[in-house]
N, C-alpha and C positions, 0 to 999 in steps of 0.2 A: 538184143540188137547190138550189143557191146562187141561181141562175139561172132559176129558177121565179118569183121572186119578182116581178125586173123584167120577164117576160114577161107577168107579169096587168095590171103596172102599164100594161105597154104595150101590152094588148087594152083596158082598160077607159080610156087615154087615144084609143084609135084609135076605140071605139065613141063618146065622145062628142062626136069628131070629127066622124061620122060623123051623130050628132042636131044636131047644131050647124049641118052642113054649112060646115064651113072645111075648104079643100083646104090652108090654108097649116099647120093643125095635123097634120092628117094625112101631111104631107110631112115635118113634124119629126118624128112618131113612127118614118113609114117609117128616116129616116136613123138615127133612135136602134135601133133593130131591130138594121139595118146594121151599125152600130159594133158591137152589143154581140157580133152572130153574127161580126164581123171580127176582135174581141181574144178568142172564144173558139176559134177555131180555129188563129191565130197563137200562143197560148199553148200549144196543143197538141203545133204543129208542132214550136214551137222546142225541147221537151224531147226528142221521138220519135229525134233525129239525136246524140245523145249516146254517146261509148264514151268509159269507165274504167278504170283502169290503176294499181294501186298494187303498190310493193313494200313490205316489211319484212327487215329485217336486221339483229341475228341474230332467226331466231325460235325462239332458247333462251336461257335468259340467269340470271344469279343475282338475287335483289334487290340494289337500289339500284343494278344496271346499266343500260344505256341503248340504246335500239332507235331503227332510225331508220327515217323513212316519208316514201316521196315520193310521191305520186297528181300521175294526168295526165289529166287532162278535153279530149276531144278532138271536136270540130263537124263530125262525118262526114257531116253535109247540105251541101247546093249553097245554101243561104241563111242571111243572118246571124244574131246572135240578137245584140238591141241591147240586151241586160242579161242576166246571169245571178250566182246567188248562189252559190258553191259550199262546203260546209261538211262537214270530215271528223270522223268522227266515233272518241271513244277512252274509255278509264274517264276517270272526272271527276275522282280522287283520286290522277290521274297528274302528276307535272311537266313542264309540254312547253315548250320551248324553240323559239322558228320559227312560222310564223303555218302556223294550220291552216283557214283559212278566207280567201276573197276573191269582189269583187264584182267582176267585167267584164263588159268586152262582146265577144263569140265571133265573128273572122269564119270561113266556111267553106272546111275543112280546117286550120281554126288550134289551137294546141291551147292549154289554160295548167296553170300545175302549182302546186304545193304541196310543202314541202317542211320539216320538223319531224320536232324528237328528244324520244323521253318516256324519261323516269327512271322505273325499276316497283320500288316500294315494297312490296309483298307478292306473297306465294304465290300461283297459279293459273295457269289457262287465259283469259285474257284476248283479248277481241276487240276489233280496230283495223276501224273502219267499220261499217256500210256511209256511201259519199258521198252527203250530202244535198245535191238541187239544187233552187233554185227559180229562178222566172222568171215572167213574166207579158208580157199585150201595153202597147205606148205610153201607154196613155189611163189603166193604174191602172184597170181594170175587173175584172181578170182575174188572178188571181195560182195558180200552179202550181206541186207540190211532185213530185219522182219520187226512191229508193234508188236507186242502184245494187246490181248482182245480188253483186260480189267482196265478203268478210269476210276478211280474215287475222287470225289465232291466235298467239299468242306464249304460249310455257311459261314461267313464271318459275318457279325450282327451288325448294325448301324446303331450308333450312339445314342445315348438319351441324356438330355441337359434339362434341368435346372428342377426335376420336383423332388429334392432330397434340399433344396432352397424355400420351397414354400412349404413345405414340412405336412405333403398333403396326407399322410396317416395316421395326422391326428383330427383335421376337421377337414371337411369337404368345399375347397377354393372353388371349387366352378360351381355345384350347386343348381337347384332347379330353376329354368328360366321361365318365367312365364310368359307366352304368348302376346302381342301389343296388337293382334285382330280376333274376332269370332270367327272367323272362316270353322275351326276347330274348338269344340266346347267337349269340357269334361265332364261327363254324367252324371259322375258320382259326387260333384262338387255345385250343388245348388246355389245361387247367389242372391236372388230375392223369387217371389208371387206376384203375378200382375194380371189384370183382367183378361180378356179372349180378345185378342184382336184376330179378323177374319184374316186365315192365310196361314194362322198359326197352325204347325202340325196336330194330328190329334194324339202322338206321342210324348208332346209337350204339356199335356191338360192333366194340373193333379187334381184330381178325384177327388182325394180327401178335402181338400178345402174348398172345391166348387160344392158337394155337399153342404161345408158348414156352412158357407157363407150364400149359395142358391142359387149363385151366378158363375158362369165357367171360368176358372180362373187357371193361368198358363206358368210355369215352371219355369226359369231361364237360368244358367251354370256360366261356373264362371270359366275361363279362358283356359284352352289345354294348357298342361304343364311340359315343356322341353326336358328330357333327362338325357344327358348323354349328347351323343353326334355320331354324323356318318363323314368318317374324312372320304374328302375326293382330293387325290395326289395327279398333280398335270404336270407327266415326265414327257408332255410330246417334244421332240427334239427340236423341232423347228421353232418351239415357243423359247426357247433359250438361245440368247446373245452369243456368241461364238466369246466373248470376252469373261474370260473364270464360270467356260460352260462347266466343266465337270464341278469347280467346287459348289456353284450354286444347286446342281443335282442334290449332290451330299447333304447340303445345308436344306433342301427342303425335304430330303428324305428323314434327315433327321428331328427336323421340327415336328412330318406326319408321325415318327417312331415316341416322340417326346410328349405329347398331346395325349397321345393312343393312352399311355401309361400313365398319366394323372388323370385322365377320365375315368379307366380303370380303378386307378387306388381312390377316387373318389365314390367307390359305390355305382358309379354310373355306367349305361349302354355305350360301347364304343364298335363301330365299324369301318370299314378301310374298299374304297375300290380306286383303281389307278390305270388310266391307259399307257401305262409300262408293259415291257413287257418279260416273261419268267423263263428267268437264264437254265431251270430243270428243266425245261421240252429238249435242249440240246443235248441232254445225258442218258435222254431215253431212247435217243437213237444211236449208239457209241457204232464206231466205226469198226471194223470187223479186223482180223489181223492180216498188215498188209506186208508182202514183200515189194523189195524195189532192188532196183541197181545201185542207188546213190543217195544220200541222206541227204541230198537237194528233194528226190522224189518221195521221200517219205515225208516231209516237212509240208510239201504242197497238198500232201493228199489230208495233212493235219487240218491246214488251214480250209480247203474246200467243205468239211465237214457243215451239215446243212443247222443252223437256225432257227427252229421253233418258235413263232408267234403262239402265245396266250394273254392276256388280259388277266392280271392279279384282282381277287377280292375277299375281302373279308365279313360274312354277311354280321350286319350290325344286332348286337345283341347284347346281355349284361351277364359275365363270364369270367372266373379268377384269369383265366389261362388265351381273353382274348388279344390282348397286348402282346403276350408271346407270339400268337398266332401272325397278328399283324409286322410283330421284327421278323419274323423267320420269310414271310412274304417279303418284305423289302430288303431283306439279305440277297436277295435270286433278283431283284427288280431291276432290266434292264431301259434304255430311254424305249420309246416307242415311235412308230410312224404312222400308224393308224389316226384314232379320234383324237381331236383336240379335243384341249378343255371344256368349249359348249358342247362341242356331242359329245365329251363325255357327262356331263350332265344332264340331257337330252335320254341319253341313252340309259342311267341309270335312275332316271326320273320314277317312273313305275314302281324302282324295287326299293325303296327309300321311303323310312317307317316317315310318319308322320311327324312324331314325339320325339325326333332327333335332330340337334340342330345341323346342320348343313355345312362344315369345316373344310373348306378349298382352300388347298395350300397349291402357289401358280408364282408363276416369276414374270406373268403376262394379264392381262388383261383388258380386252380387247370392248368395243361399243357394245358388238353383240351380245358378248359373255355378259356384260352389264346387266343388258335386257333382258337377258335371260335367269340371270339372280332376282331380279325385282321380279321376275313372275312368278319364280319358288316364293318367295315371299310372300308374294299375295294369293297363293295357293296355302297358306298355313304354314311354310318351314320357315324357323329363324335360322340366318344364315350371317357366317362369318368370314370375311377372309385371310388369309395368311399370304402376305407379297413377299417375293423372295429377293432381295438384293439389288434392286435398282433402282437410284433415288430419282431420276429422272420417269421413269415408269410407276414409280409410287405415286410420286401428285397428280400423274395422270391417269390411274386407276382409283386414288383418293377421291377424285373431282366426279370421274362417271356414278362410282359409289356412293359418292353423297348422296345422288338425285333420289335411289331408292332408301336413302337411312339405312346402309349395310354398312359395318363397321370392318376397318381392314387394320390389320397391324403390319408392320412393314419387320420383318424379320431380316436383319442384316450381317448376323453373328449368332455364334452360338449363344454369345450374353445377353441377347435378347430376351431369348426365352428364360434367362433368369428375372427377368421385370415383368415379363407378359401379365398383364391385368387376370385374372381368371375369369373375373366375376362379368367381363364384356363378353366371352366367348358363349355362342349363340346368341348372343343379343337379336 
C-alpha cells in the first residue's frame, strides 16, 4: 500500500506529460516507474533466500544464571544482498552480554552469526526470538522487514527456601500424620477385638477368635496414616490484591516449589495441581514467518500471537524426580482466570489420594472455601493451609479456619519457610 502513493504521483506526472506533449518528461517518469518496480522486487528478492539457525544452552536454569545464544543467518540464494540488518530478539529486562544485533552485507552462500550471554532474573517460560531482519534495495526507496519461523524457550526455575535449614536428609521433619477420624481405617494395622455388634460388616468378623472364644467377635484398626500431600496452588488472578500482586505470586509459587522438595527428601508422596495457567501452549503454536512494511507491523503481529489455557498438575505420587517435575510445571505457571480456589478443590476432589494431606497454598480465603475445607476434612483428608501475605486477611481466614480445627500458617517472606513447623503440616 506504501507504494500506491508514488504510482498516482507517477500516472498523473505521466498524463501531464502526455498534455504537454514532452517526450523528455515522459522518459523521466518511465525511468522513475523503473527504479521504483527495480528496488521493489530486489527488496523482495533479497529476504526470500534467508535460513536461521539458533541455539540455546542450557534451556533450564535457576535465576540469576546465565544462557547462551548464537544464531546464524545464512544467504541460501545465488545473489548478493548489499545490506542487511539482523536483530535477535530476547526479554528487555534481561542482562546480555555480546552484541545481539549486526548490519552487513550477505554474499551468496555466506553466512554471519551472532553470538550473546543473558543473565535471567526471574521465574518463567521465557522466549529467545524470533530474528528480525530487514533490508531494502540501493536507492533507499524500499525498506523490508521478515521473522524468522524458530523461537527457543528457556525455563527459569522458581526458588526453594529453607530445607538445607532443617537439614531434612538426615531425619524426616514432616513425618507420618495420623488421622484424628475413622472415616479412613488401615487394614493392616489392627487396634483391638470386640464382640459382634449388629450392623457390623461381615468383613470385620475375625474368625480366628469367634472360634476360640464361640462368640462372633469383630476386628476394629486403627486410624489411616497421612504420608505425603497434594499441593493445590490458587494463582486465580482475581484472588490477589492489586497491592505487591506479582510478588505475592512469586512467594507463593515458591512456598508450593519449597514444600514439594521436603516432602520429597522426606521419603514422602508429593503432588501439585494449580489453576494456573502453562505458559508452553503459547510455543506450540509459534507464529509462522511474517513480512511487513514496518517494524511497528511486525511487532503488532508479535504481540497478537494467541495464548493457550491449560491447567498444570502433577499427579501425586512417591518419586525421586517429583519435585523436579513440580519446579519445571511452575517455571511455565502463569496466573489464571478460570477456577478459583473452591472449584479448584471441587474440581480435583475425585483425583486426590486419600492418604495425602491436602496442602493449599491461597493469598485468599473466602466463607465458602472454608466450608468447603471442613468437608475434605470430614471426608478423611488432613488438610493444611498456606496464607500468602496479608496480615489483615490472615486473621480473617485464621478465624473461618478455626471453626473446622485446620491449621494455616500465614507465610510472609521467604524466612518463613525457614521456621515453618513441619511436624503441623497435614495436621
Amino acid at each position: 500500500m506504501k507504494n500506491v502513493g508514488w504510482y498516482i504521483v507517477a500516472a498523473m506526472a505521466l498524463l501531464v506529460a502526455f498534455i504537454v506533449r514532452s517526450p523528455y518528461m515522459a522518459y523521466a517518469v518511465y525511468a522513475f516507474l523503473l527504479l521504483v518496480l527495480v528496488a521493489r522486487f530486489s527488496s523482495l528478492a533479497w529476504l526470500t533466500g534467508l535460513h536461521c539457525e539458533r541455539s540455546v544452552t542450557p534451556v533450564q536454569l535457576r535465576q540469576g544464571e546465565s544462557v547462551e545464544v548464537s544464531v546464524t543467518v545464512t544467504n541460501a540464494r545465488g545473489w548478493p544482498i548489499p545490506w542487511i540488518f539482523v536483530e535477535d530478539q530476547y526479554p528487555p529486562d534481561f542482562s546480555r552480554v555480546g552484541a545481539h544485533s549486526r548490519l552487513a552485507i550477505l554474499m551468496p552462500g555466506r553466512s554471519l552469526s551472532l553470538k550473546y550471554q543473558l543473565t535471567c532474573p526471574r521465574r518463567g517460560y521465557h522466549r529467545i526470538g524470533p530474528v528480525l531482519m530487514e533490508s531494502g534495495d540501493l536507492f533507499g526507496l524500499q525498506r523490508r522487514f521478515k521473522t524468522a519461523t524458530q523461537r527457543d524457550y528457556i525455563s527459569v526455575l522458581p526458588n526453594i527456601a529453607y530445607v538445607d535449614t532443617l537439614g531434612i536428609a538426615s531425619h524426616r521433619p514432616q513425618g507420618p500424620v495420623r488421622m484424628r477420624n475413622r472415616i479412613y481405617e488401615d487394614p493392616t494395622r489392627i487396634q483391638q477385638i470386640r464382640d459382634y455388634v449388629p450392623g457390623d460388616p461381615l468383613r470385620m468378623i475375625h474368625w480366628k477368635a469367634t472360634a476360640r472364644t464361640g462368640t462372633l467377635q469383630v476386628k476394629t484398626h486403627e486410624p489411616a496414616i497421612v504420608v505425603g500431600g497434594t499441593l493445590l496452588l490458587d494463582l486465580h488472578e482475581e484472588s490477589y490484591i492489586p497491592e505487591k500482586k506479582e510478588e505475592r505470586m512469586e512467594l507463593a509459587i515458591t512456598t508450593t516449589t519449597s514444600i514439594a522438595y521436603l516432602l520429597q527428601m522426606s521419603g514422602e508422596q508429593v503432588g501439585m495441581v494449580t489453576n494456573g495457567r502453562d505458559a508452553a501452549e503459547e510455543a506450540r503454536f509459534e507464529a509462522q514467518a511474517q513480512q511487513g512494511l514496518s517494524r511497528d507491523e511486525v511487532h503488532v503481529h508479535e504481540e497478537e500471537e494467541c495464548l493457550r489455557i491449560s491447567p498444570l498438575s502433577v499427579p501425586t505420587r512417591r518419586s525421586p524426580i517429583q519435585s523436579q517435575q513440580i519446579m519445571e510445571n511452575l517455571a511455565r505457571v502463569l496466573p489464571g482466570h478460570g477456577l478459583d480456589a473452591n472449584q479448584l478443590v471441587m474440581a480435583s476432589f475425585q483425583h486426590l489420594p486419600r492418604d495425602a494431606a491436602l496442602l493449599l497454598v491461597t493469598p485468599q480465603v473466602t466463607e465458602t472455601l472454608a466450608l468447603t475445607l471442613g468437608m475434605m476434612k470430614l471426608h478423611g483428608f488432613a488438610v493444611t493451609v498456606f496464607f500468602i501475605q496479608h496480615e489483615a486477611g490472615y486473621q480473617e481466614a485464621a478465624t473461618l479456619l478455626a471453626q473446622h480445627n485446620i491449621h494455616v500458617f500465614h507465610i510472609t517472606h521467604e524466612r518463613d519457610l525457614y521456621t515453618l513447623a513441619p511436624e503441623k503440616i497435614g495436621q
